[in-house]
C-alpha positions in Angstrom: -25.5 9.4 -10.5 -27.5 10.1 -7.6 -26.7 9.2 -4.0 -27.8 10.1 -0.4 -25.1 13.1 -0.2 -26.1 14.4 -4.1 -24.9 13.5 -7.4 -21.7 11.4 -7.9 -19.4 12.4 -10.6 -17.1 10.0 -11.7 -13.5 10.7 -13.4 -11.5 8.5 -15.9 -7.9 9.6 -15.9 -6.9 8.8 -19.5 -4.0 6.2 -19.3 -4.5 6.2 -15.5 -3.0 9.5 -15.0 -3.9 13.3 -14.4 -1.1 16.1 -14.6 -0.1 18.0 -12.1 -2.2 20.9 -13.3 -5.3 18.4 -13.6 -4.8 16.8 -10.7 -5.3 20.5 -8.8 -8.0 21.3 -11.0 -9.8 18.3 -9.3 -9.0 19.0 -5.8 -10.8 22.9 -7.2 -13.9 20.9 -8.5 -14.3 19.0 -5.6 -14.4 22.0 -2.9 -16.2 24.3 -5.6 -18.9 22.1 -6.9 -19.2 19.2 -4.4 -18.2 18.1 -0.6 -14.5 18.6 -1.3 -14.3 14.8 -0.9 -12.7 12.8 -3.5 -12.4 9.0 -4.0 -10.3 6.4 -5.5 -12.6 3.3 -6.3 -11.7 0.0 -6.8 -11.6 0.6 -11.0 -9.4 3.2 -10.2 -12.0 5.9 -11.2 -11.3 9.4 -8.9 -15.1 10.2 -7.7 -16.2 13.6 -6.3 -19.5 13.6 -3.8 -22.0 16.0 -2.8 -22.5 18.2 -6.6 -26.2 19.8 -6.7 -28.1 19.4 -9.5 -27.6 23.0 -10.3 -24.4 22.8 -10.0 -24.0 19.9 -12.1 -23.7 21.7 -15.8 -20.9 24.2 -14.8 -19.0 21.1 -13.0 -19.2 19.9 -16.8 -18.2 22.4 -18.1 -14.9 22.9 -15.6 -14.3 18.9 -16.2 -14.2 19.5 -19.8 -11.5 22.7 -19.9 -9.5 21.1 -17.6 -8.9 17.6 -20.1 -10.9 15.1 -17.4 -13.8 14.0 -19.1 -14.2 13.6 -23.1 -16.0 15.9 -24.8 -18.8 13.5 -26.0 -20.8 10.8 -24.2 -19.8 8.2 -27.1 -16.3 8.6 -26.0 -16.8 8.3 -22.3 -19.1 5.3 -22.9 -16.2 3.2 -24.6 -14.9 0.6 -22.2 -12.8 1.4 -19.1 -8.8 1.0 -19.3 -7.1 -0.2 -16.3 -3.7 0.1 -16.3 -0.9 -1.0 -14.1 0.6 1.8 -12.6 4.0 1.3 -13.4 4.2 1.5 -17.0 6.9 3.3 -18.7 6.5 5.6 -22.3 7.1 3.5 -25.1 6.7 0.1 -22.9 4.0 -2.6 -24.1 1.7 -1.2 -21.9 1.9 2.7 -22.4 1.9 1.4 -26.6 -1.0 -1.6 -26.1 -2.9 1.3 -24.5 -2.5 3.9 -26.7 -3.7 1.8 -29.3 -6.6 0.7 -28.0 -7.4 4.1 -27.5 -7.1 5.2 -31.5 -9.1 1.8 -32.6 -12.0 1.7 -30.4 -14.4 3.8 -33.1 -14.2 0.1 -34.2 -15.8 -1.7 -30.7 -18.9 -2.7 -30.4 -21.4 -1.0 -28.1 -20.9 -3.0 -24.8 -22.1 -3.1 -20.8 -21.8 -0.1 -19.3 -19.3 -2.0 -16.6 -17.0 -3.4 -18.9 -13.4 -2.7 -19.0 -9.7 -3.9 -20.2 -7.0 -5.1 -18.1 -3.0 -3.7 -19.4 -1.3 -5.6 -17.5 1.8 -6.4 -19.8 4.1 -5.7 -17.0 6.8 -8.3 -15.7 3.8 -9.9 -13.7 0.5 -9.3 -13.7 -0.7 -7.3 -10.8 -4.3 -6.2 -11.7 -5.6 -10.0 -11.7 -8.1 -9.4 -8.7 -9.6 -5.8 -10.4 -12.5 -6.0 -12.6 -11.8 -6.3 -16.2 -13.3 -8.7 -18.7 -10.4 -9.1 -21.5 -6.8 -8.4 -19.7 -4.0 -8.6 -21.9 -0.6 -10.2 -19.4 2.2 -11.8 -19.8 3.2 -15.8 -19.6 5.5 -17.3 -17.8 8.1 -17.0 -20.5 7.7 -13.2 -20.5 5.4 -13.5 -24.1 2.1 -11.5 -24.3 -1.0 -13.0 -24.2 -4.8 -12.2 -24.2 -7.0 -14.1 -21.4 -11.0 -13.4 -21.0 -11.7 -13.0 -17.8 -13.2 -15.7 -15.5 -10.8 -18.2 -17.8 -7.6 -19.1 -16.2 -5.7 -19.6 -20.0 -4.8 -16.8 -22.5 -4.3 -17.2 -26.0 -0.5 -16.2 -27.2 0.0 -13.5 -29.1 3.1 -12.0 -30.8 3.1 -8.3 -30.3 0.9 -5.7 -29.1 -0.7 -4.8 -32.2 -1.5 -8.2 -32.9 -2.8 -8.2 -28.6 -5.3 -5.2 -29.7 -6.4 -6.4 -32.4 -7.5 -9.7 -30.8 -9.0 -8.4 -28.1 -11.9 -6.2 -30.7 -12.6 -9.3 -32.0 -13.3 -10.8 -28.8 -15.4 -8.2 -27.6 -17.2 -8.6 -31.2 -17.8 -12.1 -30.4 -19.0 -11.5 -27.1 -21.6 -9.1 -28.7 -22.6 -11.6 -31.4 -22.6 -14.6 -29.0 -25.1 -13.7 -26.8 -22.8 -12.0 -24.3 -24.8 -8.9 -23.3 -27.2 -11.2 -21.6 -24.8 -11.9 -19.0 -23.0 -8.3 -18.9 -20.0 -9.5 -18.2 -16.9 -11.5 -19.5 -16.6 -13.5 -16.0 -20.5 -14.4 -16.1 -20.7 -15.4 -20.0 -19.7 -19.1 -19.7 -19.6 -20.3 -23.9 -16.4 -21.8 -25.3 -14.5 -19.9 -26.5 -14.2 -19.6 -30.6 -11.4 -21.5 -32.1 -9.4 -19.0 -33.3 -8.8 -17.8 -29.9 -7.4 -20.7 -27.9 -7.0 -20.5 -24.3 -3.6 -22.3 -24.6 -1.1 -20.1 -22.3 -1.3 -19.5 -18.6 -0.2 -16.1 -17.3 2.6 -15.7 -15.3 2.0 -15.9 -11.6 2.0 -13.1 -9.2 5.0 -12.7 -6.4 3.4 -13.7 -3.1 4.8 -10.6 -1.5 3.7 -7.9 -4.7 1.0 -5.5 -3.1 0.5 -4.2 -6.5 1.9 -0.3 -5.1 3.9 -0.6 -2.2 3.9 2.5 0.0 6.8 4.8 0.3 9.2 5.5 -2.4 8.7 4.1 -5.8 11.3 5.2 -8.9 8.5 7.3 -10.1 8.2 9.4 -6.6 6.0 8.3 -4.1 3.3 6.0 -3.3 0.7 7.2 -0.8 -2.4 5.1 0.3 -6.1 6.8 0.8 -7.8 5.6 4.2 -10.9 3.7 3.1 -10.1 5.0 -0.4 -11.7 8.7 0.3 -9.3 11.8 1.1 -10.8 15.7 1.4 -9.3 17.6 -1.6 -7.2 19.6 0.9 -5.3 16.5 1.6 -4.4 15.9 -2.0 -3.8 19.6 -2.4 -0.7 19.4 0.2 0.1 15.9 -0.9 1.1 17.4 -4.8 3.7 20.2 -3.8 7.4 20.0 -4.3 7.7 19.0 -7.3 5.2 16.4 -7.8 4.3 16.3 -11.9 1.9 14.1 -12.0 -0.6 11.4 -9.9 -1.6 8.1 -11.0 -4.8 6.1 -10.2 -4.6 2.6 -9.0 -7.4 0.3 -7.9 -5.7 -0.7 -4.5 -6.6 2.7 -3.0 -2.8 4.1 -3.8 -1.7 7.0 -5.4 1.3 6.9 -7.2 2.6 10.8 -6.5 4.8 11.5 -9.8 8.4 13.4 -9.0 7.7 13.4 -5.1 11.4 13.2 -3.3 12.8 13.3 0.1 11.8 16.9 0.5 8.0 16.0 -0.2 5.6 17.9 2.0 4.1 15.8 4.9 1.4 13.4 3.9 -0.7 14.7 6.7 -4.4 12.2 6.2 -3.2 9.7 3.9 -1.6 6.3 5.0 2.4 5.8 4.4 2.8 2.6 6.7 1.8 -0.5 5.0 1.3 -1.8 8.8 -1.5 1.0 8.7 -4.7 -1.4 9.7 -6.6 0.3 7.7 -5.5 -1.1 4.5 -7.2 -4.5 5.8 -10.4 -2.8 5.3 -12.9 -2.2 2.7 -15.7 0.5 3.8 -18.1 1.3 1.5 -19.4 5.2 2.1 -22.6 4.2 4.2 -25.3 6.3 5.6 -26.3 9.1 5.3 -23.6 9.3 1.8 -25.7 6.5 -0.2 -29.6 6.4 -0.6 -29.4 2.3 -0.2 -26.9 2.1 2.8 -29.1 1.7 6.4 -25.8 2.3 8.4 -23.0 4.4 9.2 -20.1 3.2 8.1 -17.3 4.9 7.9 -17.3 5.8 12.0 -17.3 1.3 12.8 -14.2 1.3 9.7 -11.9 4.2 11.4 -13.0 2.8 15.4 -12.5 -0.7 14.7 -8.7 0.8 12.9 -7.8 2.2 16.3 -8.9 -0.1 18.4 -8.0 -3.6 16.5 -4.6 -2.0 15.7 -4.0 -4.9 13.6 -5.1 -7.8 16.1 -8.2 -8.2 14.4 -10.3 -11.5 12.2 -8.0 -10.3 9.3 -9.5 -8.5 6.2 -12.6 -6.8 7.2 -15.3 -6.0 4.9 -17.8 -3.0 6.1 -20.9 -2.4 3.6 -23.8 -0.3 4.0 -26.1 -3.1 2.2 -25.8 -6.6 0.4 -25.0 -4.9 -2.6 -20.9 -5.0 -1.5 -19.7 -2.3 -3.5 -16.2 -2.0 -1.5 -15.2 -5.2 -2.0 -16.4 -7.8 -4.3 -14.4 -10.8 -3.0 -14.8 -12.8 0.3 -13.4 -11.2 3.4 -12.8 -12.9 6.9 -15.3 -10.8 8.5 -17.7 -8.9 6.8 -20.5 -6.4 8.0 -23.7 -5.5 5.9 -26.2 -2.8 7.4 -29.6 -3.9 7.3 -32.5 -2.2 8.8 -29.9 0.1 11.1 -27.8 -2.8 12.3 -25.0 -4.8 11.3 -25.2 -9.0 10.2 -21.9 -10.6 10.8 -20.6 -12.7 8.1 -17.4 -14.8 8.2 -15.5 -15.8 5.3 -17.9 -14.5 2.7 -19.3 -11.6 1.2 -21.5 -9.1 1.7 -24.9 -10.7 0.1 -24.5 -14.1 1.8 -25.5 -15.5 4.8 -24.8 -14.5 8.2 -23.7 -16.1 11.4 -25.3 -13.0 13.1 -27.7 -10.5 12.9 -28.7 -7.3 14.6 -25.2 -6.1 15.7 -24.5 -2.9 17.0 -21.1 -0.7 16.5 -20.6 -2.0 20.3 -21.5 -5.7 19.8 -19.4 -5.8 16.5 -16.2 -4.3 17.9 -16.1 -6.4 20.8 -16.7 -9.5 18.9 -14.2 -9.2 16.3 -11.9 -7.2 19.1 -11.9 -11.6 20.3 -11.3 -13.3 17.5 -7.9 -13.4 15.1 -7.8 -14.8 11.6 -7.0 -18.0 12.8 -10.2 -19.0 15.2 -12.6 -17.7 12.0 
């Protein structure tokens, strides 16, 4: 995809997860054929900026020895798995996967933006990423499959019988009218019968983060300031005997096999008192072609000098379009015509309380207001 900075190559770790050896093969794509910057998006898709259009067909080519892209555009079309990060071989959601995987030469061509939630785990944890069929479990620890934008699931008994529902689900979509409104959340038809919504999923602990920082019984979980880290950074981050890096959509890494003895994580956030991770920056001018501001410069000074103190969770985008953060935030900042509108408990398309902000006006506004005067 082009962008301001070049073209935009986007990376879907099968099953969430790159090797070791992959996962240093990508840090060598990104400094060979790009900027050298990587990012973690909200889908939990690793992106890498700044490839030429020359450049482009032996980036392919690199992607494809290394096992990060399929090896055919039908394949890479199919849609998206997101998977929560925690899931062990053999578990329902390493198995619910791995079907879905083998069976989807029997999907339907769908949206380009659709995806699957596996989020079989104790809880589900992925219930604020984009998805449009997640498959969770209830209350009473069962499995069942919910359409997004529908607060009820239908039941299921096993995985197998999980996947199979959920490809004739996405049929139905296809044949009733669905790819009008793109997505699951936006296609508002009752459901068919023999898919009743009948089951609630089990709710999510008030304190789950998803991934918290620091050490996890897999290694260790590292977070990405404003989801972005220079390969370098990732380089050092995967010696001593990390194995292996999994993708979340939280802007986390879970670092496979990394101990005590783990090399210092040096540009990537370990505190989850870090201000940072209260923000959502989108890459801004001069990185996107639609962005009329800066952005990442406001994210990091408003970090230092809010420390924490500030309106909450703050949303900087570089236009209306919001693509850091789809959900309301307490304060939220979308460029327009080389300044800033303010906009409080909303998003990034709707309408401000302010307009024509500079970097200066905006940090000492929200540098006067908390959460709780918003």
């Amino acid at each position: 995809m082009a962008t301001g900075d070049g073209l935009l190559v986007r990376v879907r770790p099968a099953m969430g997860r790159l090797t070791r050896d992959q996962s240093l093969a990508l840090c060598d794509a990104a400094e060979t054929f790009g900027s050298g910057l990587i990012e973690l998006t909200r889908r939990a898709n690793l992106q890498l900026r700044g490839v030429t259009e020359a450049g482009w067909p032996a980036l392919m080519a690199f992607l494809l020895e290394h096992d990060l892209v399929a090896p055919d555009a039908e394949t890479e079309r199919r849609p998206a798995l997101l998977l929560a990060p925690d899931w062990l071989d053999g578990g329902a959601i390493h198995r619910a996967a791995r079907l879905l995987l083998e069976r989807f030469q029997a999907w339907p061509t769908l949206p380009d933006k659709w995806g699957l939630a596996v989020d079989a785990g104790t809880s589900p944890v992925l219930t604020e990423a984009s998805a449009d069929l997640r498959l969770e479990r209830s209350a009473d620890g069962g499995l069942l499959v919910r359409a997004d934008g529908r607060e009820l699931g239908t039941p299921v008994d096993d995985v197998a019988t999980a996947v199979a529902l959920m490809r004739r689900l996405a049929w139905w979509f296809v044949d009733a009218g669905g790819l009008g409104a793109g997505r699951m959340q936006r296609f508002d038809a009752p459901l068919p019968a023999w898919a009743p919504a009948t089951t609630a999923p089990a709710e999510t602990a008030e304190d789950d983060t998803g991934l918290a920082l620091g050490e996890h019984s897999f290694g260790r979980v590292v977070g990405l300031p404003f989801g972005r880290a220079p390969a370098s950074v990732l380089r050092a981050a995967l010696a001593n005997g990390v194995t292996g890096m999994r993708v979340s959509p939280w802007r986390r890494l879970l670092l496979e096999g990394a101990g005590d003895d783990a090399e210092p994580t040096e540009g990537l956030i370990v505190d989850e008192r870090d201000p940072r991770l209260a923000m959502d920056a989108c890459p801004g001018a001069p990185h996107c072609a639609q962005a009329s501001v800066a952005t990442l410069g406001l994210a990091q000074a408003l970090a230092e000098r809010l420390d924490g103190r500030g309106p909450g969770r703050v949303h900087i985008s570089g236009c209306a379009k919001g693509c850091a953060r789809g959900r309301p935030a307490e304060a939220c900042l979308t460029g327009r015509d080389g300044h800033f509108d303010l906009i409080l408990n909303g998003r990034a398309d709707d309408t401000p309380v302010a307009t024509g902000l500079g970097e200066t006006d905006v940090i000492e506004y929200l540098g006067k207001h908390d959460a709780s005067r918003l």
